[in-house]
C-alpha positions as CSV (number, residue, x, y, z in Angstrom):
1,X,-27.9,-10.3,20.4
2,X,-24.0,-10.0,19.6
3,X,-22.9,-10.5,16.1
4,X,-19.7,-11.1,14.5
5,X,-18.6,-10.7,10.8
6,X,-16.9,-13.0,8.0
7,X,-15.4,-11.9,5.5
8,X,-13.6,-13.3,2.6
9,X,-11.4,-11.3,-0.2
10,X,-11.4,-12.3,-3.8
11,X,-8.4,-9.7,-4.7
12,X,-7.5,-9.1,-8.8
13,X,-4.1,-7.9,-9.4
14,X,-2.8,-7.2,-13.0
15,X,0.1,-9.0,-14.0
16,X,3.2,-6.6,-15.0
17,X,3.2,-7.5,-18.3
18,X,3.9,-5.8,-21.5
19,X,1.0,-8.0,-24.1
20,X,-2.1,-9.4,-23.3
21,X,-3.2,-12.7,-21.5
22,X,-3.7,-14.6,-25.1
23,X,-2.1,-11.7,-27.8
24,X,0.3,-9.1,-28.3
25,X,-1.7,-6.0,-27.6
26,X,0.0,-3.6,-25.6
27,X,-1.4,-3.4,-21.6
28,X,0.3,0.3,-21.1
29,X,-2.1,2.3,-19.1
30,X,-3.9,5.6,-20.8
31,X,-4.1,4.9,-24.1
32,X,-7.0,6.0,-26.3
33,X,-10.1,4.1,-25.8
34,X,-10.0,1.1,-28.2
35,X,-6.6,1.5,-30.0
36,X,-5.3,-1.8,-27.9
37,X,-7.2,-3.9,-29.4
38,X,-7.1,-6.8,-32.1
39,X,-9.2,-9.9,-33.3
40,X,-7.9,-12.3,-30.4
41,X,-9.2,-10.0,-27.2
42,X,-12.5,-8.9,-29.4
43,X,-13.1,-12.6,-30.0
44,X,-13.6,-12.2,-33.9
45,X,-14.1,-15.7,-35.5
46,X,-11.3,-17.5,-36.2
47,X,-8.8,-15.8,-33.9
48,X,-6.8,-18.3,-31.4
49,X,-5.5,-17.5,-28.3
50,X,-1.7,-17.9,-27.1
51,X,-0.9,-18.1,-23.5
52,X,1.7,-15.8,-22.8
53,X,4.7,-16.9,-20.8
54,X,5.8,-14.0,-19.1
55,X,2.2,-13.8,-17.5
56,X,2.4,-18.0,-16.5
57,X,5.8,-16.8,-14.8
58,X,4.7,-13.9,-12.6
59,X,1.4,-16.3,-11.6
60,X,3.7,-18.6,-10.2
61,X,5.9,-15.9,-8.7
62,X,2.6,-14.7,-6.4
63,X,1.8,-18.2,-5.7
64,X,5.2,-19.6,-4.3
65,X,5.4,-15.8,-2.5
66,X,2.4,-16.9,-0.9
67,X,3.0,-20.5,-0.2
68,X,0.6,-21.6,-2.2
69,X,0.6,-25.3,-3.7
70,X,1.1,-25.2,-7.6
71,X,-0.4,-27.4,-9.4
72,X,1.2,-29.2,-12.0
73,X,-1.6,-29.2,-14.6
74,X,-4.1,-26.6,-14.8
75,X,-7.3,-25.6,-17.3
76,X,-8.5,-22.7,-19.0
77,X,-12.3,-22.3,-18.9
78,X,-14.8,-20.3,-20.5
79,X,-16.7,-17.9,-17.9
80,X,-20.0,-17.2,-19.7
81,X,-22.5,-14.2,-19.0
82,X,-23.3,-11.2,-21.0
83,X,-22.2,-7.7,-20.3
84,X,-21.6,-4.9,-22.8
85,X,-17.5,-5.0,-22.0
86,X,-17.0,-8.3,-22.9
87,X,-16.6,-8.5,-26.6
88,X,-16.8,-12.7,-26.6
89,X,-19.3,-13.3,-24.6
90,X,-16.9,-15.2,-22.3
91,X,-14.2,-14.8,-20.3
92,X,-11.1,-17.1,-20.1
93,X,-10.6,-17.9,-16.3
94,X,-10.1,-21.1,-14.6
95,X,-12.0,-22.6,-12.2
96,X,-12.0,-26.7,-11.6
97,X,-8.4,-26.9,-12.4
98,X,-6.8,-23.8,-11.0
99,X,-2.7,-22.6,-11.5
100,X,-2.7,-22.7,-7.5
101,X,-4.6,-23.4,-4.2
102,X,-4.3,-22.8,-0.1
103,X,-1.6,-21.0,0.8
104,X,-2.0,-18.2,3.5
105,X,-1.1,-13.8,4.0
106,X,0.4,-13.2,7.3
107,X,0.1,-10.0,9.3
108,X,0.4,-7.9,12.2
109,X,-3.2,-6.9,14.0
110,X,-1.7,-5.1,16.8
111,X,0.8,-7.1,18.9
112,X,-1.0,-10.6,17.2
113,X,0.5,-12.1,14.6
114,X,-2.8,-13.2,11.9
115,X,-2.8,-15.7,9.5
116,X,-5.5,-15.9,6.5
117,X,-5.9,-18.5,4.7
118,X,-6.2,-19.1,0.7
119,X,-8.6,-20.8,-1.2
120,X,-7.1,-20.9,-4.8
121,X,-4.7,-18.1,-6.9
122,X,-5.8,-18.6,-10.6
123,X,-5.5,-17.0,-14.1
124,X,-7.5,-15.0,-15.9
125,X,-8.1,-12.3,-18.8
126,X,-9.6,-8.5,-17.7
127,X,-12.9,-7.5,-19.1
128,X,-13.4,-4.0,-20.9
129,X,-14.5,-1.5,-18.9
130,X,-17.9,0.6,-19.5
131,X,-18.2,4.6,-19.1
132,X,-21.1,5.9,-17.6
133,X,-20.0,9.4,-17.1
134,X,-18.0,12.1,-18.5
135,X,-19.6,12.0,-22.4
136,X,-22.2,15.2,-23.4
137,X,-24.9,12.4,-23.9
138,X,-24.3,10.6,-20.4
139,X,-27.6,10.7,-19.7
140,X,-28.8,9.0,-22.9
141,X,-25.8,6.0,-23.4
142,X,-22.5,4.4,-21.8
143,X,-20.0,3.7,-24.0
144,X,-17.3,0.9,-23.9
145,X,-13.4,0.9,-23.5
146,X,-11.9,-2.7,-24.6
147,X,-8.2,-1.5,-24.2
148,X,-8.2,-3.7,-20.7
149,X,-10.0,-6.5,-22.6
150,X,-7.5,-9.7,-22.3
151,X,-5.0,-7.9,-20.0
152,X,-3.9,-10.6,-17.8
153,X,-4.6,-11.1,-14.4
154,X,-4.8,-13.4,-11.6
155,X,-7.2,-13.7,-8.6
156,X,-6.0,-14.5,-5.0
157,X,-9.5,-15.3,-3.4
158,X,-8.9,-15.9,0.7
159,X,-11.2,-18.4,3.3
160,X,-13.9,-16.5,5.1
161,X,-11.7,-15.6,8.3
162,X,-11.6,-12.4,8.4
163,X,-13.5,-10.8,11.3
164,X,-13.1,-7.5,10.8
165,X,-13.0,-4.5,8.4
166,X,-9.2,-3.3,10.2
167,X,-8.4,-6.8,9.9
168,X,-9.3,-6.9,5.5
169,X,-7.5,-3.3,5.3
170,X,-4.2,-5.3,7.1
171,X,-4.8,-8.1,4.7
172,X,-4.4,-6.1,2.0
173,X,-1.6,-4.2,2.9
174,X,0.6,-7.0,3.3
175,X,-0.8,-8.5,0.5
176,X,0.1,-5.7,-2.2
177,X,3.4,-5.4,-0.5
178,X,3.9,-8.7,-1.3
179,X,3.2,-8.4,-4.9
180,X,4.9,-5.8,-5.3
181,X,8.2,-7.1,-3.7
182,X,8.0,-9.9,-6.2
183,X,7.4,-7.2,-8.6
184,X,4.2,-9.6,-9.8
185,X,1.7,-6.5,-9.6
186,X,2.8,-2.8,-9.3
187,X,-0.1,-2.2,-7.1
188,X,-2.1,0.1,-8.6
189,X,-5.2,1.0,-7.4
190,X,-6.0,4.4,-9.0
191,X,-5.3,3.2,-12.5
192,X,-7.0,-0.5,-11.5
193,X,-4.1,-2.8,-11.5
194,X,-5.3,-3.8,-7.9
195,X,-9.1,-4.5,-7.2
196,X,-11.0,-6.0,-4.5
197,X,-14.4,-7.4,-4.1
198,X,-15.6,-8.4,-0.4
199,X,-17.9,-10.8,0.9
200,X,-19.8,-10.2,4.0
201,X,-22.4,-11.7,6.8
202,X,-23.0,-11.6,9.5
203,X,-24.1,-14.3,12.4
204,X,-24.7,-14.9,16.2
205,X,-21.3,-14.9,18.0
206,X,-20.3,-18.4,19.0
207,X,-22.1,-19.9,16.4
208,X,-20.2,-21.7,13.2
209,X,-23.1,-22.0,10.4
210,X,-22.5,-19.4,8.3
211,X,-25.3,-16.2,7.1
212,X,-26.2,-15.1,4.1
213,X,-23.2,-13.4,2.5
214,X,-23.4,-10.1,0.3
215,X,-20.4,-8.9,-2.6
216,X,-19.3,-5.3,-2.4
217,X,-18.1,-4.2,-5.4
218,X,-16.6,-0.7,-6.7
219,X,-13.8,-0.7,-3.7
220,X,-10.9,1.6,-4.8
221,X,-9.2,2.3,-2.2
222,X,-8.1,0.0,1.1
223,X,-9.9,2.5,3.0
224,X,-13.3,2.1,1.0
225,X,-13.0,-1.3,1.4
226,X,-12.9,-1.1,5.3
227,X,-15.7,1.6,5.4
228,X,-18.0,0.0,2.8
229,X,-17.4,-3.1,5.2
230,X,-18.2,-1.2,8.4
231,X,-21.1,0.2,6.4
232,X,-22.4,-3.6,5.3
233,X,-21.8,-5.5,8.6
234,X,-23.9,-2.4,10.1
235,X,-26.7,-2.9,7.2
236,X,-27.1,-6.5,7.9
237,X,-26.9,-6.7,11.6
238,X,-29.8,-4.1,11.4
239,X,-31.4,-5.9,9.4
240,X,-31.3,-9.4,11.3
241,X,-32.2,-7.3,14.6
242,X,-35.4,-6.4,13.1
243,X,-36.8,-10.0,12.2
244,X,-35.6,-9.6,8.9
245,X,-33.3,-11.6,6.3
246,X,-30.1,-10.6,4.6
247,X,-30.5,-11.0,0.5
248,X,-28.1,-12.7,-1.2
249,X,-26.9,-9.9,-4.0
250,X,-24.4,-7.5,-5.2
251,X,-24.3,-4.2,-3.5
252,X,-21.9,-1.2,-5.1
253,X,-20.2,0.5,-2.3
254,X,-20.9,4.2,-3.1
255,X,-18.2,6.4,-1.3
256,X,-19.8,9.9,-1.7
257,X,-23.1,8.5,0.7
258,X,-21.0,6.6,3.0
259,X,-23.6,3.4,1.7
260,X,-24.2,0.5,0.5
261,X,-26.4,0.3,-2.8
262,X,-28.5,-3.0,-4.2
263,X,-26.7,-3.8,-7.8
264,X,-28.4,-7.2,-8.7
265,X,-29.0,-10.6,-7.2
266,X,-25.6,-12.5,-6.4
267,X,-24.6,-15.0,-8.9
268,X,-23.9,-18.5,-8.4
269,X,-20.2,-20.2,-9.8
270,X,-22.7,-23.1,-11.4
271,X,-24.5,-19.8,-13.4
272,X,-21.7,-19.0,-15.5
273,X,-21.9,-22.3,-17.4
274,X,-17.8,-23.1,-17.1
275,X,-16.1,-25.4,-19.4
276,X,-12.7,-25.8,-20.7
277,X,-11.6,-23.6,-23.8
278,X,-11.6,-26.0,-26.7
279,X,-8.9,-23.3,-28.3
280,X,-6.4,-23.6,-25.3
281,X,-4.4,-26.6,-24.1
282,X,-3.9,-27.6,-20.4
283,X,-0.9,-25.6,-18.2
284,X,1.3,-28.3,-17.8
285,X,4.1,-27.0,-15.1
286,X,7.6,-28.2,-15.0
287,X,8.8,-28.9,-11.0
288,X,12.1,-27.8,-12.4
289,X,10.5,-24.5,-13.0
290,X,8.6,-23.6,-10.0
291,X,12.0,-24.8,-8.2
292,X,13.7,-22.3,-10.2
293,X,11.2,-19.5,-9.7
294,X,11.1,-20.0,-5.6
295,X,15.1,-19.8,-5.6
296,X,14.6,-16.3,-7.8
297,X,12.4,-15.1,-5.2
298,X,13.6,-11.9,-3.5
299,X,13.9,-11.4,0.7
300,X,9.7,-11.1,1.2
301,X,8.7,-8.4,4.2
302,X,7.6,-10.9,6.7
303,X,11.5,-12.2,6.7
304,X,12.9,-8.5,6.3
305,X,11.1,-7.5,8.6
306,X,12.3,-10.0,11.4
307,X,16.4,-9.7,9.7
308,X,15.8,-5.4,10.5
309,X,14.3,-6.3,14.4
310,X,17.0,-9.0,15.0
311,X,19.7,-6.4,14.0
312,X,18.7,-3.1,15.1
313,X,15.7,-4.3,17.9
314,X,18.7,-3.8,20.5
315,X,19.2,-0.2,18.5
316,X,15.6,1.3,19.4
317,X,13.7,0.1,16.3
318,X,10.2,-1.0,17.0
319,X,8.3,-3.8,15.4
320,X,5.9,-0.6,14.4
321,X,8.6,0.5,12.4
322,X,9.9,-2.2,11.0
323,X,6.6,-3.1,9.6
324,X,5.9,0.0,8.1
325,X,10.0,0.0,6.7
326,X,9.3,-3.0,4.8
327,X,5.9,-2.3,3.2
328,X,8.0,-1.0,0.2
329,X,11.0,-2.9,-0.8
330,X,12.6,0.7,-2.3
331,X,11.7,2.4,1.1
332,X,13.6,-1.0,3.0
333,X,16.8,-0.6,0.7
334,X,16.9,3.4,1.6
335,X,16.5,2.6,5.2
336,X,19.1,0.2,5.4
337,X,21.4,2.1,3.2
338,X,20.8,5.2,5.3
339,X,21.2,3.4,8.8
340,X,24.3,1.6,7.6
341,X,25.9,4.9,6.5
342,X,24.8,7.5,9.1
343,X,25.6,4.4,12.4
344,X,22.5,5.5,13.5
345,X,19.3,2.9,13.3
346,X,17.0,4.9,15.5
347,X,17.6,8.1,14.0
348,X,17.5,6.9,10.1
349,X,13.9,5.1,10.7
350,X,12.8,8.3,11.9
351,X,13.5,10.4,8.6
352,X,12.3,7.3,6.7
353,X,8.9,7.0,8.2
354,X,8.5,11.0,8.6
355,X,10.6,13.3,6.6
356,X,10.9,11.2,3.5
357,X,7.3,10.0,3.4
358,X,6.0,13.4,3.7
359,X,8.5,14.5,0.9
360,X,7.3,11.8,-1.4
361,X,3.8,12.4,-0.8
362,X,4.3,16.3,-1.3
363,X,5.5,15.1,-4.8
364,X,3.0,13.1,-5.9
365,X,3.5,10.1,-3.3
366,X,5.8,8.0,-5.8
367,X,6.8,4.5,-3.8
368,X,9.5,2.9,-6.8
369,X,12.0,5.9,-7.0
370,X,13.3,7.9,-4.0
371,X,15.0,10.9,-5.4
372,X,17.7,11.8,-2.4
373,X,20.8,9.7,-2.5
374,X,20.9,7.8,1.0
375,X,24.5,9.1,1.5
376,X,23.0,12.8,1.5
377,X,20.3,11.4,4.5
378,X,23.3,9.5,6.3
379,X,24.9,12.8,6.3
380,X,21.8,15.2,7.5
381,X,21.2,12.6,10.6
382,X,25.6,12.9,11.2
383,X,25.3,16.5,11.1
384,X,22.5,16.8,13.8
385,X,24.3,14.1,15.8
386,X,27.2,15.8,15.8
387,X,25.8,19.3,16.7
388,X,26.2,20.8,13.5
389,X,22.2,21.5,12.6
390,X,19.5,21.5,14.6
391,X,16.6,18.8,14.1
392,X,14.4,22.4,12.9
393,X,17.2,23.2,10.0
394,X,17.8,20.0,9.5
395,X,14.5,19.1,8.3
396,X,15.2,22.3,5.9
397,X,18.3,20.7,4.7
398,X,16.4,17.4,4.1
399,X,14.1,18.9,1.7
400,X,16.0,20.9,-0.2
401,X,18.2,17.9,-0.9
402,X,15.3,15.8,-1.5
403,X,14.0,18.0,-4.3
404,X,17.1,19.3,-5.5
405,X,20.0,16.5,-4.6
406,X,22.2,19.3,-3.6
407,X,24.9,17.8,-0.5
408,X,23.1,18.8,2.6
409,X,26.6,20.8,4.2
410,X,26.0,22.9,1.0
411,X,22.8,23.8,1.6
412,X,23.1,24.1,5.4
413,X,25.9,27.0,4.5
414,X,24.5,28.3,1.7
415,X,21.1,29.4,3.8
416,X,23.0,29.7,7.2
417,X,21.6,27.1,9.0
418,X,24.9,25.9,10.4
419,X,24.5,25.5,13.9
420,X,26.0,27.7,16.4
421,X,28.4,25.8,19.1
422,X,30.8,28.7,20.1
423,X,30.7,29.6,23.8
424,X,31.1,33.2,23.6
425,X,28.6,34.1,20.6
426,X,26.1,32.6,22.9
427,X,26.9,34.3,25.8
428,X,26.3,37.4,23.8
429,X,23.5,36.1,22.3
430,X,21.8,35.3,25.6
431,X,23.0,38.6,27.2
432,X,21.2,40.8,24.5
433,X,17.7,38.6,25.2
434,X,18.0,39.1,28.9
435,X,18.9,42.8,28.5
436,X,16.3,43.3,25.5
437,X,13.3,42.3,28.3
438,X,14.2,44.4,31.4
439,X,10.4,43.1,32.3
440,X,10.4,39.7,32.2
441,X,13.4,39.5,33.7
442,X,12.6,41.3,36.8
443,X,9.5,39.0,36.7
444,X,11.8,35.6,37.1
445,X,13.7,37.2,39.4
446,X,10.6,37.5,41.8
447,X,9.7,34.0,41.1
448,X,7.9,33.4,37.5
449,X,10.0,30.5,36.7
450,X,7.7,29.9,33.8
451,X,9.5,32.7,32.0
452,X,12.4,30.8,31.2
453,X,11.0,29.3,28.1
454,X,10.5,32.7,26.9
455,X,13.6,33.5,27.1
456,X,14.7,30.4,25.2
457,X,12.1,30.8,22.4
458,X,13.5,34.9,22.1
459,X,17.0,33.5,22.1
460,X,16.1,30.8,19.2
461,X,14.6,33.0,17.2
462,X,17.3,35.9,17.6
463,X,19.6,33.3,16.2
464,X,17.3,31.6,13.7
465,X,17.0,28.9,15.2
466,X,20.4,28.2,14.9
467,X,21.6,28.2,18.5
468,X,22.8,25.2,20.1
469,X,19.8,24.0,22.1
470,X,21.9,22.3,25.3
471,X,24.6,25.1,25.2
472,X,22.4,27.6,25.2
473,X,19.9,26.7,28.2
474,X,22.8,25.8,30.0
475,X,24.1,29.1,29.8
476,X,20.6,30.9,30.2
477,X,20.4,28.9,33.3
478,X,24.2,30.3,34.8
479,X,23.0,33.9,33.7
480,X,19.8,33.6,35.3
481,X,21.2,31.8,38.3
């Protein structure tokens, strides 16, 4: 019997905020455990909240970014259940009366363009976080962090039509580009500003009634969250093919096993006891505002993406690369700064999407800041257009003024990497190779044509790679004639 999956996202992405959700704590990332705390996020009697502006603002940034429809009033709730991390008790969410609803993420799955749609984008305070490991006495006790308690979030939860891990990895990618375009979310998903929790089942192809549905939780990477999937949707169709029936639960995703792990039976919305926080009034949203925050928002990478095709599509750029160009909003900017500059399209999205990428991921894989001044790439990619370096010492040149910003011309004559375009020394240089293999030679003579990439690769490497490629086989080719 064929299956097919659904799957729906609920993503959390921390808001780029300096306080809290509801005080002035600090949200800066690596602090000591506890020392961002006070009597609002540890819920001490008496202590009110204050909704914090800046965090309403970027909410409504992601929801307009999105499409979403903003509503004009919406509630706080109380979300009740006990867990060692949450100091109240509670946590301040909404639910009924969200800040947003539908809206939609739109990406590429191959040539197809994909649209998902959205349930609801809402507000909400982080949790604390618990420590299992790392402490002398791990095996004995966890201990509790409450620095994220009350860091302010919001929750993009999508419809259940996704139908495939690839397709929730593509989803997401376009989905943290987008926040981070709108500079909402930096995208984070080492240090936990960017979480995802995945629902999952499975059911008869063809049919519409949906299965039993799983949560996978502990997904901290894009790429766990489409191998835990492939894991699940494997799990449960096994399960099904062998008379049996899915369980409704949590399941951690563990990455080390490659698995899928029972955490506890999956909890219904109604089992949280929601109700609105007595402490906090309603959201109450201007339309002059959300006008004035959709006008604010910057060029999003679906509509870069199409300006870059419609202007350089007729220059060699794929839709492959323009996609990947406009993930980043700094890497877009350097690419269009570098194409303008060097007049070549083509040849500056190819040091974009390789030379660059694989300097910033040699340095720590930094996305915000791009070290080498656009001007000094324009001028690498004019330099091999115009014969001066080789693509081989050009890439050298690349680096160096990458880590060092040093002007590429310097550094090309400073390590002798110039290319070589005279006539003559190439002659001589293709002389002494043909002379230096007596052997070889006599071999093409008799018919080894297969020799005369030898004799290339001797000549580049007498000249250190700095022999004009097309001069120089043309003139291999008249001495060997």
């Amino acid at each position: 019997m064929a299956y097919e999956a659904v799957i729906g996202l609920e993503v959390h992405a921390q808001l780029r905020t300096r306080s809290k959700l509801f005080c002035a704590c600090s949200t800066a990332y690596g602090a000591p455990p506890n020392t961002q705390t006070c009597t609002v996020c540890l819920g001490h009697p008496g202590a009110l909240p204050v909704t914090n502006a800046g965090a309403i603002e970027l909410a409504l940034r992601a929801a307009l970014a999105l499409g979403c429809r903003v509503r004009p009033r919406s509630v706080f709730e109380r979300k009740n259940y006990f867990y060692p991390d949450l100091p109240k008790g509670y946590q301040i969410s909404q639910y009924a009366e969200p800040l947003a609803e539908e809206g939609a993420v739109h990406f590429e799955m191959g040539e197809e363009e994909r649209t998902v749609g959205l349930i609801r984008l809402h507000l909400e305070e982080d949790a604390g976080k618990s420590l299992h490991d790392g402490f002398p006495d791990s095996h004995l006790a966890s201990y509790v962090d409450l620095n994220r308690a009350g860091v302010p979030l919001i929750e993009i939860v999508s419809r259940p039509e996704l139908r495939s891990p690839e397709e929730a990895y593509l989803y997401l990618e376009r989905l943290r580009s987008l926040l981070r375009y709108t500079e909402v979310c930096d995208g984070n998903l080492e240090e936990g500003s960017l979480r995802c929790d995945a629902n999952v089942s499975v059911r008869e192809a063809g049919t519409t009634a949906l299965g039993t549905r799983t949560e996978l939780k502990n997904l901290n990477s894009f790429r766990n969250v489409q191998r835990a999937l492939e894991h699940e949707i494997a799990r449960q169709v096994g399960v099904l093919s062998a008379g049996g029936a899915v369980a409704q639960e949590t399941r951690l995703w563990d990455p080390a096993a490659g698995e899928t792990r029972a955490m506890r039976g999956k909890e219904e919305a109604q089992d949280y006891r929601y109700f609105p926080d007595p402490d906090l009034p309603p959201l109450q949203i201007p339309v002059e505002t959300v006008d004035r925050i959709r006008r604010e928002l910057p060029e999003l990478p679906g509509a870069r993406k199409a300006r870059l095709l419609a202007r350089h599509g007729a220059e060699g750029l794929t839709a492959k690369e323009a996609h990947l160009l406009t993930l980043e909003a700094p890497r877009a900017a350097w690419f269009e700064e570098v194409a303008r500059l060097s007049g070549n399209p083509k040849a500056a999205a190819n040091w974009t999407l390789n030379d660059l990428l694989r300097e910033q991921n040699a340095a720590g894989g930094g996305e915000d800041a791009i070290p080498l001044d656009p001007a000094h790439a324009a001028e690498v990619i004019r330099m091999v257009d115009g014969g001066t370096l080789s693509v081989t010492a050009a890439r050298e040149v690349f680096g160096e003024a990458y880590r060092a910003g040093r002007p590429p011309a310097e550094v090309a004559a400073e390590r002798g990497l110039l290319q070589i375009n005279e006539e003559e020394a190439l002659r001589k240089l293709a002389l002494g190779v043909l002379e230096a293999h007596p052997a070889q030679l006599a071999q093409y003579r008799q018919g080894k044509a297969s020799l005369f990439g030898f004799f290339v690769g001797q000549a580049m490497k007498a000249s250190k790679g700095r022999a004009n490629p097309r001069m120089l086989d043309a003139l291999l080719r008249e001495l060997l004639g």
